[in-house]
PDB file of N, H, CA, C and O in Angstrom:
ATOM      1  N   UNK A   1      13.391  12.329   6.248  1.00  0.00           N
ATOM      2  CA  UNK A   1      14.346  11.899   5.280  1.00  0.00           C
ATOM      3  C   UNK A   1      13.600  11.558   3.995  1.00  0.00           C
ATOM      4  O   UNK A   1      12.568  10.894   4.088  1.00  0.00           O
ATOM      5  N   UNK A   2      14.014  11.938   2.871  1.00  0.00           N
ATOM      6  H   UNK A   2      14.853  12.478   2.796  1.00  0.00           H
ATOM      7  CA  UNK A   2      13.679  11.620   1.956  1.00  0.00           C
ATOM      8  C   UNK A   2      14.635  10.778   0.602  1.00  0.00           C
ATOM      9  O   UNK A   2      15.337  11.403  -0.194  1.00  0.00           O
ATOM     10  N   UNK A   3      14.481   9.473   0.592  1.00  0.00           N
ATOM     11  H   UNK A   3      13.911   8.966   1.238  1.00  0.00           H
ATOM     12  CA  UNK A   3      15.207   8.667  -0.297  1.00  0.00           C
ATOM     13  C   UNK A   3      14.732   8.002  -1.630  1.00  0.00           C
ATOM     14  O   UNK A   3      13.894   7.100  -1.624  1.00  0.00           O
ATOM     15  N   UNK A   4      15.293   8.480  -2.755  1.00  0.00           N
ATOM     16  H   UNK A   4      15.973   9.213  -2.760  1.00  0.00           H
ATOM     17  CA  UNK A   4      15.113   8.306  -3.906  1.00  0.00           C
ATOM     18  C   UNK A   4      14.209   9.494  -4.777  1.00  0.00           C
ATOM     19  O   UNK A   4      13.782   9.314  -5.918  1.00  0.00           O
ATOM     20  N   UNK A   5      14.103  10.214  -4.311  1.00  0.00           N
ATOM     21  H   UNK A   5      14.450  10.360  -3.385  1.00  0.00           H
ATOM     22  CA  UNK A   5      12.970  11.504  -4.842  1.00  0.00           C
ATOM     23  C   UNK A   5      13.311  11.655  -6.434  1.00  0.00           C
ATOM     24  O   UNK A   5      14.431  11.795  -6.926  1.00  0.00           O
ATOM     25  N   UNK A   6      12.441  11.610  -6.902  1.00  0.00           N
ATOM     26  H   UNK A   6      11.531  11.496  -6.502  1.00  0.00           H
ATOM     27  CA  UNK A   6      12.246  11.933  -8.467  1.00  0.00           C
ATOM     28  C   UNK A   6      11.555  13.383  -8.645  1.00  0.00           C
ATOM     29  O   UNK A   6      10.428  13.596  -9.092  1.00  0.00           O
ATOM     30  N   UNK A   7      12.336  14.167  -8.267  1.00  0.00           N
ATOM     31  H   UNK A   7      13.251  13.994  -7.904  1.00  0.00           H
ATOM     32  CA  UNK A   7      11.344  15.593  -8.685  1.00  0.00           C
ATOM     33  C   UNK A   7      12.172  16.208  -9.883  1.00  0.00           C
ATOM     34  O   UNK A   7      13.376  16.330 -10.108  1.00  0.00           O
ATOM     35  N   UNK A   8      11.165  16.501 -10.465  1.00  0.00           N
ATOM     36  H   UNK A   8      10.187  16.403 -10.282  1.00  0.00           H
ATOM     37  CA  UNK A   8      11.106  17.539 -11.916  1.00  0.00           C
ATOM     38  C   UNK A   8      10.429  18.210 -12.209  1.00  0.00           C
ATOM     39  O   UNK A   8       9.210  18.095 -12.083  1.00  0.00           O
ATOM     40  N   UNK A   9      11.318  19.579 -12.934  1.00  0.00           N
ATOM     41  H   UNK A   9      12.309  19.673 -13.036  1.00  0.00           H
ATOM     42  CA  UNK A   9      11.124  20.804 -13.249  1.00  0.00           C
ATOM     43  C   UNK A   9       9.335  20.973 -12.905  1.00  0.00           C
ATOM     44  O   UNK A   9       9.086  22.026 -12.319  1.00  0.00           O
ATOM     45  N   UNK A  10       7.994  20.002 -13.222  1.00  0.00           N
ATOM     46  H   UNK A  10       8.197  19.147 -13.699  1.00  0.00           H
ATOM     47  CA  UNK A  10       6.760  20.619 -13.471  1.00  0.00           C
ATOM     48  C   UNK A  10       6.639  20.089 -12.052  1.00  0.00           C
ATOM     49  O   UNK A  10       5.462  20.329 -11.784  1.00  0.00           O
ATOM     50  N   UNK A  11       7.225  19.458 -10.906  1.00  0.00           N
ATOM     51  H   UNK A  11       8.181  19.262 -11.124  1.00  0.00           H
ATOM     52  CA  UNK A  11       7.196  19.440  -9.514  1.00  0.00           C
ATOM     53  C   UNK A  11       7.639  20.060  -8.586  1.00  0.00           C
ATOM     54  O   UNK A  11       7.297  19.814  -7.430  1.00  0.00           O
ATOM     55  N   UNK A  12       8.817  21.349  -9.024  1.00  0.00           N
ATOM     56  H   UNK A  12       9.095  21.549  -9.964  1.00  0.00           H
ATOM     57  CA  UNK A  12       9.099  22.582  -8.213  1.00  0.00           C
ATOM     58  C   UNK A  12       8.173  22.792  -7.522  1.00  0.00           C
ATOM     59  O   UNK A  12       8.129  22.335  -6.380  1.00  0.00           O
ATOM     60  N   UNK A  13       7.133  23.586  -8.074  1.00  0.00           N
ATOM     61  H   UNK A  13       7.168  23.957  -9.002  1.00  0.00           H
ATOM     62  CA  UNK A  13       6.297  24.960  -7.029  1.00  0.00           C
ATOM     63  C   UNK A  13       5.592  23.635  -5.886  1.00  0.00           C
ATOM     64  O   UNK A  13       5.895  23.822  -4.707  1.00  0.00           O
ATOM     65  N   UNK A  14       4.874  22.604  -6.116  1.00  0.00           N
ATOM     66  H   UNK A  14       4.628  22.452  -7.073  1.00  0.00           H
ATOM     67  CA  UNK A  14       4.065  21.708  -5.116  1.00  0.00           C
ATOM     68  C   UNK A  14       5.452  20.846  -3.883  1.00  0.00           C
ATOM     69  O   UNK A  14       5.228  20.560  -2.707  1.00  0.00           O
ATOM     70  N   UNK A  15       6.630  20.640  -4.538  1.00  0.00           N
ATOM     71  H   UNK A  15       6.811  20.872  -5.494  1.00  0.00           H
ATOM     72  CA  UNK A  15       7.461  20.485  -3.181  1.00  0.00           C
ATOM     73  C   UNK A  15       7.726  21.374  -2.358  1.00  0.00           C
ATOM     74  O   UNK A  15       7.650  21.309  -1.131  1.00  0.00           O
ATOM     75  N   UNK A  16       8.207  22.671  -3.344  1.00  0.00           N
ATOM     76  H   UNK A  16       8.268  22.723  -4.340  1.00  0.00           H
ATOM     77  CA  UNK A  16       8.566  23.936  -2.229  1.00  0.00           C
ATOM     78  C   UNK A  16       7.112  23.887  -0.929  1.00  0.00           C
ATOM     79  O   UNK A  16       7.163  24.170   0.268  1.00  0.00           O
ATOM     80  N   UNK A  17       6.023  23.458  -1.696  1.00  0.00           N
ATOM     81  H   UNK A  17       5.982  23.228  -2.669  1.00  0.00           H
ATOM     82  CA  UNK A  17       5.078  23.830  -0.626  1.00  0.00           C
ATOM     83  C   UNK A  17       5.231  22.662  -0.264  1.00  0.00           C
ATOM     84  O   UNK A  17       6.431  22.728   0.004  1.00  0.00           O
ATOM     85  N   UNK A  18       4.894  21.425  -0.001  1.00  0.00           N
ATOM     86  H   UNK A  18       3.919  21.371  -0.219  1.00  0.00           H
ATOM     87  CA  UNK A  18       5.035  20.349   0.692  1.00  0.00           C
ATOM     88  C   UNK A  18       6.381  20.487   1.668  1.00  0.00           C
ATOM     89  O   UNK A  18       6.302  19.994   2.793  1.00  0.00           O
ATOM     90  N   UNK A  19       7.400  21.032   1.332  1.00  0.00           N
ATOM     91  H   UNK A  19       7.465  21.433   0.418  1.00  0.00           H
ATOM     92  CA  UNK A  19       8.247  21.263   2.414  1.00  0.00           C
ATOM     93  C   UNK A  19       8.186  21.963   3.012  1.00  0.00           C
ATOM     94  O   UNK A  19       8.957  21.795   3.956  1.00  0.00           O
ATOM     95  N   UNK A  20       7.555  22.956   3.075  1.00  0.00           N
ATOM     96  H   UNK A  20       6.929  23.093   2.308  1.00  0.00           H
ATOM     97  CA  UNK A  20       7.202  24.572   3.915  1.00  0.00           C
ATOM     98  C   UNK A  20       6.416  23.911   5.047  1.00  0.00           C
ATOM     99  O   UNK A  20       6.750  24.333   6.154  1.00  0.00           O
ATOM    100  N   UNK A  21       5.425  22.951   5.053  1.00  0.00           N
ATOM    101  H   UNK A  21       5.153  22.608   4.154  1.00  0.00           H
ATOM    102  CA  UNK A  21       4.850  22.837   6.079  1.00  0.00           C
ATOM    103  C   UNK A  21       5.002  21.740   7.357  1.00  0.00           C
ATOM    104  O   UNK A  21       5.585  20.658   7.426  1.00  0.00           O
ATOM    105  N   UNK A  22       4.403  22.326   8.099  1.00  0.00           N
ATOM    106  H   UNK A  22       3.929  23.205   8.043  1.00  0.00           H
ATOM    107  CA  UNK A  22       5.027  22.177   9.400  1.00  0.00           C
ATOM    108  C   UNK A  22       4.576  20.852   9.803  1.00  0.00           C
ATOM    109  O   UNK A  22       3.416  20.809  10.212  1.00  0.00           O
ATOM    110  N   UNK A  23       5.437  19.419   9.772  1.00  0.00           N
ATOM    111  H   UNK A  23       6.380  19.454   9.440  1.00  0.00           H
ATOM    112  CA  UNK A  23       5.493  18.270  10.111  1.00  0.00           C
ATOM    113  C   UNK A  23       4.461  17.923  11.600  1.00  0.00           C
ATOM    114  O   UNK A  23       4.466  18.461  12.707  1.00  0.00           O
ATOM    115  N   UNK A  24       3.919  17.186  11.233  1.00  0.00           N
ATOM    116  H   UNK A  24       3.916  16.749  10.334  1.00  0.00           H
ATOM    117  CA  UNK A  24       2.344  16.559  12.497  1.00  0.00           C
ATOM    118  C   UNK A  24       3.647  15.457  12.994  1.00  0.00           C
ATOM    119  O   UNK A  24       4.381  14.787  12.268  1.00  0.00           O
ATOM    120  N   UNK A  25       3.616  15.562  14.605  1.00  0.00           N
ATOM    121  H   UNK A  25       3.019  16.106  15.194  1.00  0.00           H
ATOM    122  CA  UNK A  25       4.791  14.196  15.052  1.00  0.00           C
ATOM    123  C   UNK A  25       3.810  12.949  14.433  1.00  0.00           C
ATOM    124  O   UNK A  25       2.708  12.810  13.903  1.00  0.00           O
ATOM    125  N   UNK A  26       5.037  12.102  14.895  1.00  0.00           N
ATOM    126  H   UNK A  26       5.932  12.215  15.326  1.00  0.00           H
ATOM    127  CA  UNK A  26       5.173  11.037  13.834  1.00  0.00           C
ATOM    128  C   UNK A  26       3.994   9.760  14.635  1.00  0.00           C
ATOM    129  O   UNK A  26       3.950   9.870  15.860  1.00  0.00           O
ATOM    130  N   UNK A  27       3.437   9.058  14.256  1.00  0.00           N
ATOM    131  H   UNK A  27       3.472   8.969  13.261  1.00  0.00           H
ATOM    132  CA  UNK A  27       1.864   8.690  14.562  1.00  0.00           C
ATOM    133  C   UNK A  27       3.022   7.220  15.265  1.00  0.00           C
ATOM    134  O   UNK A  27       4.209   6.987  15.037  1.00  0.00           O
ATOM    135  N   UNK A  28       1.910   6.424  16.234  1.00  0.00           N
ATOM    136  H   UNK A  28       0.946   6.614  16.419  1.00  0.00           H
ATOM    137  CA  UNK A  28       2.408   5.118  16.829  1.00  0.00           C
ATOM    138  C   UNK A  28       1.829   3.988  15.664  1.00  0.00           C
ATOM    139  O   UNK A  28       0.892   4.092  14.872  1.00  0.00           O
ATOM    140  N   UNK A  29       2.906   2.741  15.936  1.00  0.00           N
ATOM    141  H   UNK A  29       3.668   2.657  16.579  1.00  0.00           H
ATOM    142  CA  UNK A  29       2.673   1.479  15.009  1.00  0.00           C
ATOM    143  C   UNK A  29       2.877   0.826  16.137  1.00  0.00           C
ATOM    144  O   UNK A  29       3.839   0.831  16.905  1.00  0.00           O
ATOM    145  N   UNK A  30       1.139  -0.143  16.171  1.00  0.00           N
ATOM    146  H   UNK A  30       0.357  -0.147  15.547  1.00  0.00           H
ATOM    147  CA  UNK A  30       1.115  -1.252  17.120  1.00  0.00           C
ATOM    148  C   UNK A  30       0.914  -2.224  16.458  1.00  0.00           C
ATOM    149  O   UNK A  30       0.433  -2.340  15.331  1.00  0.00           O
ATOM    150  N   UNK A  31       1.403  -3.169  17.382  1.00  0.00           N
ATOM    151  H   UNK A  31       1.794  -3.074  18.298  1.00  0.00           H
ATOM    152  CA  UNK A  31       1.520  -4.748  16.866  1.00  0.00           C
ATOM    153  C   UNK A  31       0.869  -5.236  18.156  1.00  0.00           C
ATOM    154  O   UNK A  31       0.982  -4.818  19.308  1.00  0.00           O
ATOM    155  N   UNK A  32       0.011  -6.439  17.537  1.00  0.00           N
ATOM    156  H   UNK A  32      -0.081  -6.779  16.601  1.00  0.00           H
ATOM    157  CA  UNK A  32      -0.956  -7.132  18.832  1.00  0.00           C
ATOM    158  C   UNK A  32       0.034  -7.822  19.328  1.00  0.00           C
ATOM    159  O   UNK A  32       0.793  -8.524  18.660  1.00  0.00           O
ATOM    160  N   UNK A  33       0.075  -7.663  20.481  1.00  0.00           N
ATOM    161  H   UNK A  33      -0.542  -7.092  21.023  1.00  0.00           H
ATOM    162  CA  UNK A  33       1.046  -8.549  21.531  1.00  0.00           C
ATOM    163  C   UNK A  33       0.877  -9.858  21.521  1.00  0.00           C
ATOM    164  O   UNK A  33       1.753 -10.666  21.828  1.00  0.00           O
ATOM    165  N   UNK A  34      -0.624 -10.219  21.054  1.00  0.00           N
ATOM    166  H   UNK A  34      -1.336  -9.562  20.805  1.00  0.00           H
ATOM    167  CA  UNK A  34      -1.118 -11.846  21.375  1.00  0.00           C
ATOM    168  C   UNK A  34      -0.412 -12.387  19.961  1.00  0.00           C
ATOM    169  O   UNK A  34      -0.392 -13.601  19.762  1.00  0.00           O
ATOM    170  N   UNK A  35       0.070 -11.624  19.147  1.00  0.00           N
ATOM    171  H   UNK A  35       0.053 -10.638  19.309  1.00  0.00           H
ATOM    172  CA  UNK A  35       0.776 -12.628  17.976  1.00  0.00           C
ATOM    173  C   UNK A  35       2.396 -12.646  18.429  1.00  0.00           C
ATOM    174  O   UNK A  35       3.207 -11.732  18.579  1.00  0.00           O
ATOM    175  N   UNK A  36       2.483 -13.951  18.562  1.00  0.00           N
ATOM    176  H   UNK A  36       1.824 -14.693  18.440  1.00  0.00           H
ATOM    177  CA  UNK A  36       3.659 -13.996  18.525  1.00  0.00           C
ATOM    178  C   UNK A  36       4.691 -15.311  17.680  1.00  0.00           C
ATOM    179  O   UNK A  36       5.719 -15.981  17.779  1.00  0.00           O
ATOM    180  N   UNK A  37       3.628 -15.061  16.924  1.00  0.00           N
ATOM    181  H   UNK A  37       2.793 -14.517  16.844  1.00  0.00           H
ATOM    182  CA  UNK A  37       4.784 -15.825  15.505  1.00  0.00           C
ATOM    183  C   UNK A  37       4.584 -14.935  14.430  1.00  0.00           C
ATOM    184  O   UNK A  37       3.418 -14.673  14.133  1.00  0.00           O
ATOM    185  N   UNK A  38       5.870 -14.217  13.538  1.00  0.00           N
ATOM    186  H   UNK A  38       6.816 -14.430  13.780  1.00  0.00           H
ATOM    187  CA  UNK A  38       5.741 -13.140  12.868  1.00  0.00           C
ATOM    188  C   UNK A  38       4.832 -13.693  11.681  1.00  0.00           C
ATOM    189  O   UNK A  38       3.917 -12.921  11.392  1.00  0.00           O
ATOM    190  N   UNK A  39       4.890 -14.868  10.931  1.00  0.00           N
ATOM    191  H   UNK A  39       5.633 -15.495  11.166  1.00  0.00           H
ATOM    192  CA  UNK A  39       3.834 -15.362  10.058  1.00  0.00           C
ATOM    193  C   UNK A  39       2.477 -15.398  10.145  1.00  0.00           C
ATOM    194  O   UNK A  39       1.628 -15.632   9.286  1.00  0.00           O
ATOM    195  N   UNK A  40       2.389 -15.126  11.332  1.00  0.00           N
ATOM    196  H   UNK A  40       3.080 -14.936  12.030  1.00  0.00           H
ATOM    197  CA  UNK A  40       0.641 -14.917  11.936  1.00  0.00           C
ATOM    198  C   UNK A  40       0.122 -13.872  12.028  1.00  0.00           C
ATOM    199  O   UNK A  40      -1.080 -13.822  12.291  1.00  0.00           O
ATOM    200  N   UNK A  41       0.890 -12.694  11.833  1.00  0.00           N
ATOM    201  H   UNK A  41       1.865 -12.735  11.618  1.00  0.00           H
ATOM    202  CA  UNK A  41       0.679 -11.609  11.589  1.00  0.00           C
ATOM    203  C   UNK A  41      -0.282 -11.276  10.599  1.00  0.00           C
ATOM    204  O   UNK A  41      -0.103 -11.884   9.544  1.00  0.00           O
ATOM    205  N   UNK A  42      -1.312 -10.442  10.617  1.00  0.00           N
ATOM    206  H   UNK A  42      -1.457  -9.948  11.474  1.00  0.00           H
ATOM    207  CA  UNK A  42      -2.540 -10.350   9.663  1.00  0.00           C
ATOM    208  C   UNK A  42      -2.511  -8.782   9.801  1.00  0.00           C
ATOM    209  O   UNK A  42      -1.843  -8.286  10.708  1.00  0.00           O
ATOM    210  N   UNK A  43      -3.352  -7.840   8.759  1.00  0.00           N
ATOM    211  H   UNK A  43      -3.895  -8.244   8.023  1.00  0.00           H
ATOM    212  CA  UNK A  43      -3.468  -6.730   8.849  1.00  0.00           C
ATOM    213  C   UNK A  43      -4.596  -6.492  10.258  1.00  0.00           C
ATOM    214  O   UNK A  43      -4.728  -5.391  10.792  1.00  0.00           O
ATOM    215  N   UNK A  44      -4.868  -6.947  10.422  1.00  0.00           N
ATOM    216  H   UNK A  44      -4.761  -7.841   9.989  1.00  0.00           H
ATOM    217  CA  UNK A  44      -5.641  -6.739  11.720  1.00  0.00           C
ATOM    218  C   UNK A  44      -5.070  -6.572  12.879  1.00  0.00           C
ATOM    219  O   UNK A  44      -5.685  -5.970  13.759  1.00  0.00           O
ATOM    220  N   UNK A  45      -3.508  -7.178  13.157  1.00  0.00           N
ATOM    221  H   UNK A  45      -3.008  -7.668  12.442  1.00  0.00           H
ATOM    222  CA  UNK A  45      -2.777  -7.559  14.013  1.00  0.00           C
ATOM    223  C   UNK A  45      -2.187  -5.940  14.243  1.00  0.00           C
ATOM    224  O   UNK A  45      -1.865  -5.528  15.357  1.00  0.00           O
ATOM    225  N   UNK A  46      -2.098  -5.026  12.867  1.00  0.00           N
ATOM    226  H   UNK A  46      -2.359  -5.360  11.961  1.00  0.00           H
ATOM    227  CA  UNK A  46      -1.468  -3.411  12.725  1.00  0.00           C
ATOM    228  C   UNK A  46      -2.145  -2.731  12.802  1.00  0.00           C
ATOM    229  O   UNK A  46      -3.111  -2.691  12.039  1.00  0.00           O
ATOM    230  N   UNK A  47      -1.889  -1.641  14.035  1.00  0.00           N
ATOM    231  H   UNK A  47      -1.105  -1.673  14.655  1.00  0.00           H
ATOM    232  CA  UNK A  47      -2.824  -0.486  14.180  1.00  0.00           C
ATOM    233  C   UNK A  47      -1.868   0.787  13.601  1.00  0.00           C
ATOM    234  O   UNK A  47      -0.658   0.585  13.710  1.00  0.00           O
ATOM    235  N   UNK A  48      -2.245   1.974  13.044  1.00  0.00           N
ATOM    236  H   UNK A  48      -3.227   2.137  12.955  1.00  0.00           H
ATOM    237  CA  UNK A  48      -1.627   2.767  13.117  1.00  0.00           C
ATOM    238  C   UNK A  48      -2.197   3.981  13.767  1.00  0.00           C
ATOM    239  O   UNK A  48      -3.007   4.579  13.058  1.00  0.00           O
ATOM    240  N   UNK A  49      -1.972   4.487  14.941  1.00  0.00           N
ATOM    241  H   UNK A  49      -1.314   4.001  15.517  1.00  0.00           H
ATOM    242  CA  UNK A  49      -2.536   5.688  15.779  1.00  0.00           C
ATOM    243  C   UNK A  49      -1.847   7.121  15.598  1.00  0.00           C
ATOM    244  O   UNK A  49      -0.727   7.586  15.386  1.00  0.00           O
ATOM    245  N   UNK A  50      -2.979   7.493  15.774  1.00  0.00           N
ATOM    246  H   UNK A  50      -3.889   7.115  15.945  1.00  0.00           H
ATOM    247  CA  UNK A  50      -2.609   9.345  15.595  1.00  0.00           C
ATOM    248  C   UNK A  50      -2.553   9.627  14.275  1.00  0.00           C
ATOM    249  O   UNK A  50      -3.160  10.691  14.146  1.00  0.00           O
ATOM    250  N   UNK A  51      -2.154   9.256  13.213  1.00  0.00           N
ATOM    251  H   UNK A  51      -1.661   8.393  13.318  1.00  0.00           H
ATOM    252  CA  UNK A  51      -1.557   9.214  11.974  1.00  0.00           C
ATOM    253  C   UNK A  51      -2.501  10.269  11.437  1.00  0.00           C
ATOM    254  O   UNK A  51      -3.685   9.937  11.405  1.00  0.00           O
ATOM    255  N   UNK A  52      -2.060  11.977  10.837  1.00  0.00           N
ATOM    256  H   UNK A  52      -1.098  12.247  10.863  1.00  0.00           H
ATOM    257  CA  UNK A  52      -2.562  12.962  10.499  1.00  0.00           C
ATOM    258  C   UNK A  52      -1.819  13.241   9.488  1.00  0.00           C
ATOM    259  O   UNK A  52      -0.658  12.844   9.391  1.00  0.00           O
ATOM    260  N   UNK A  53      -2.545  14.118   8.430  1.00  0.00           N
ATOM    261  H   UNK A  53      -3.488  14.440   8.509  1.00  0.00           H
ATOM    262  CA  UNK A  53      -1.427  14.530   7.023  1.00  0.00           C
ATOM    263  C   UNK A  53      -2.323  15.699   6.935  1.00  0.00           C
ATOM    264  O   UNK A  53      -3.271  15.997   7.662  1.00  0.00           O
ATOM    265  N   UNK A  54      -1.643  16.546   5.488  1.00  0.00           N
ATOM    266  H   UNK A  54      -0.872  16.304   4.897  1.00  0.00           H
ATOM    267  CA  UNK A  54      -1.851  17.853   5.261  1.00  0.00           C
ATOM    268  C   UNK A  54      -2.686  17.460   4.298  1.00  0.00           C
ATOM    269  O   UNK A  54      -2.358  16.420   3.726  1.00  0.00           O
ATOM    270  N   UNK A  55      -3.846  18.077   3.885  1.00  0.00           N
ATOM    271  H   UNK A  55      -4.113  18.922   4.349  1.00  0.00           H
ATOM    272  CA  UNK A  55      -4.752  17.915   2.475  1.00  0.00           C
ATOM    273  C   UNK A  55      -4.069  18.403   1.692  1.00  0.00           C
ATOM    274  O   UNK A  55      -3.496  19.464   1.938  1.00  0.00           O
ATOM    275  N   UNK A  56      -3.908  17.607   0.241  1.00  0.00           N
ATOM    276  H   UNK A  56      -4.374  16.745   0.041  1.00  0.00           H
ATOM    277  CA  UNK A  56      -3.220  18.236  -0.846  1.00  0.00           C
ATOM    278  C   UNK A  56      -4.207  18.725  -1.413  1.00  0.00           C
ATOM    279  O   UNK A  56      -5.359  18.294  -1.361  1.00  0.00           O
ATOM    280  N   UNK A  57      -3.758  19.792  -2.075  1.00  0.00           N
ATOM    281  H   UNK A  57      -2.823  20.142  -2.117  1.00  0.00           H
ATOM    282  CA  UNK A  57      -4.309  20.608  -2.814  1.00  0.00           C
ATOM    283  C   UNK A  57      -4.993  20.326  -4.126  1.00  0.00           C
ATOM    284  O   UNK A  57      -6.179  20.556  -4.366  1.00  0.00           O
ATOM    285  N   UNK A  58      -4.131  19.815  -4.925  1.00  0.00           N
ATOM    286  H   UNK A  58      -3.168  19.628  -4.730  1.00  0.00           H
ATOM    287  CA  UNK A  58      -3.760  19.364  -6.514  1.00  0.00           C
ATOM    288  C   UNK A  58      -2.913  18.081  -6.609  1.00  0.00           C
ATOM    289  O   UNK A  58      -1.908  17.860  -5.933  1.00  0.00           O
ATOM    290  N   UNK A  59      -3.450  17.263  -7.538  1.00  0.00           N
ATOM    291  H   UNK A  59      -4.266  17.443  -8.087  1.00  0.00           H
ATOM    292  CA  UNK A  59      -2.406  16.115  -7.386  1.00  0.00           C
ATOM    293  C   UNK A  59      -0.935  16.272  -8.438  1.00  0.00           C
ATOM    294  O   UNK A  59      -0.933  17.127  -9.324  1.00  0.00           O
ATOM    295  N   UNK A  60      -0.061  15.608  -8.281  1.00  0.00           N
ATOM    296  H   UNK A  60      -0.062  14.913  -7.562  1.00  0.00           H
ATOM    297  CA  UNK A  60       0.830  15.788  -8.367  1.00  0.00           C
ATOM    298  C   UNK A  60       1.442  14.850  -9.699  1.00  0.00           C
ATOM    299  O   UNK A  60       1.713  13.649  -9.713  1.00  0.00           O
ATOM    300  N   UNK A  61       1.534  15.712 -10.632  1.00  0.00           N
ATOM    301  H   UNK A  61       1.314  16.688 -10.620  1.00  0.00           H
ATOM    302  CA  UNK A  61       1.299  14.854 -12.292  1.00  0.00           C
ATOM    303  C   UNK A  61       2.725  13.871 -12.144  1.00  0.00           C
ATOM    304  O   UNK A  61       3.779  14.167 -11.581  1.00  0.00           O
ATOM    305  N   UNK A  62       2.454  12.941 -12.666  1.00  0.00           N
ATOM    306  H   UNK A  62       1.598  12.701 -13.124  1.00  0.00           H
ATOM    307  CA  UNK A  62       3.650  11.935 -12.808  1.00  0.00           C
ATOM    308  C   UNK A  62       4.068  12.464 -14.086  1.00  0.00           C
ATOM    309  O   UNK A  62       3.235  12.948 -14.851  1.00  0.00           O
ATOM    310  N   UNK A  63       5.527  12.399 -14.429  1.00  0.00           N
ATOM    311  H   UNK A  63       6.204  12.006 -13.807  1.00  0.00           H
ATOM    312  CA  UNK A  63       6.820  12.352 -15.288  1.00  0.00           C
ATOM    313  C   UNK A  63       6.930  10.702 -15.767  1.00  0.00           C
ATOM    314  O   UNK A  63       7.161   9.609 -15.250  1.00  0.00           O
ATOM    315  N   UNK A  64       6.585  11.312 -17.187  1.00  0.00           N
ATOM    316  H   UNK A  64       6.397  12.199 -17.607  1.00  0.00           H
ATOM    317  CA  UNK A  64       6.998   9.691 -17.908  1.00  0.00           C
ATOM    318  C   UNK A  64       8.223  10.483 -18.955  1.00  0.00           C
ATOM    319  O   UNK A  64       8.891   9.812 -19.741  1.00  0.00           O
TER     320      UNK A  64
END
């Protein structure tokens, strides 16, 4: 899903390709079990596993 997308005209050709390719399933989000008050939560407490992406090519000029 994609919500709020700002694409313009000089971002055509790099979405068409960003959408052409073929989605890596979607990676696991762990949370340490030993926290269990959500305020205690630290970045240490978040793992994110598997988590793979496509190398971009060219970066992708921002529209002012």
């Amino acid at each position: 899903m994609i919500a709020d997308a700002h694409i313009y005209d000089r971002h055509v050709p790099l979405v068409e390709e960003l959408l052409g390719r073929t989605p890596y399933p979607a990676p696991r989000l762990r949370l340490d079990p030993a926290v269990t008050d959500f305020y205690a939560f630290t970045p240490d407490s978040v793992q994110l596993e598997n988590y793979r992406y496509h190398p971009l090519k060219e970066k992708i000029p921002v529209a002012i």
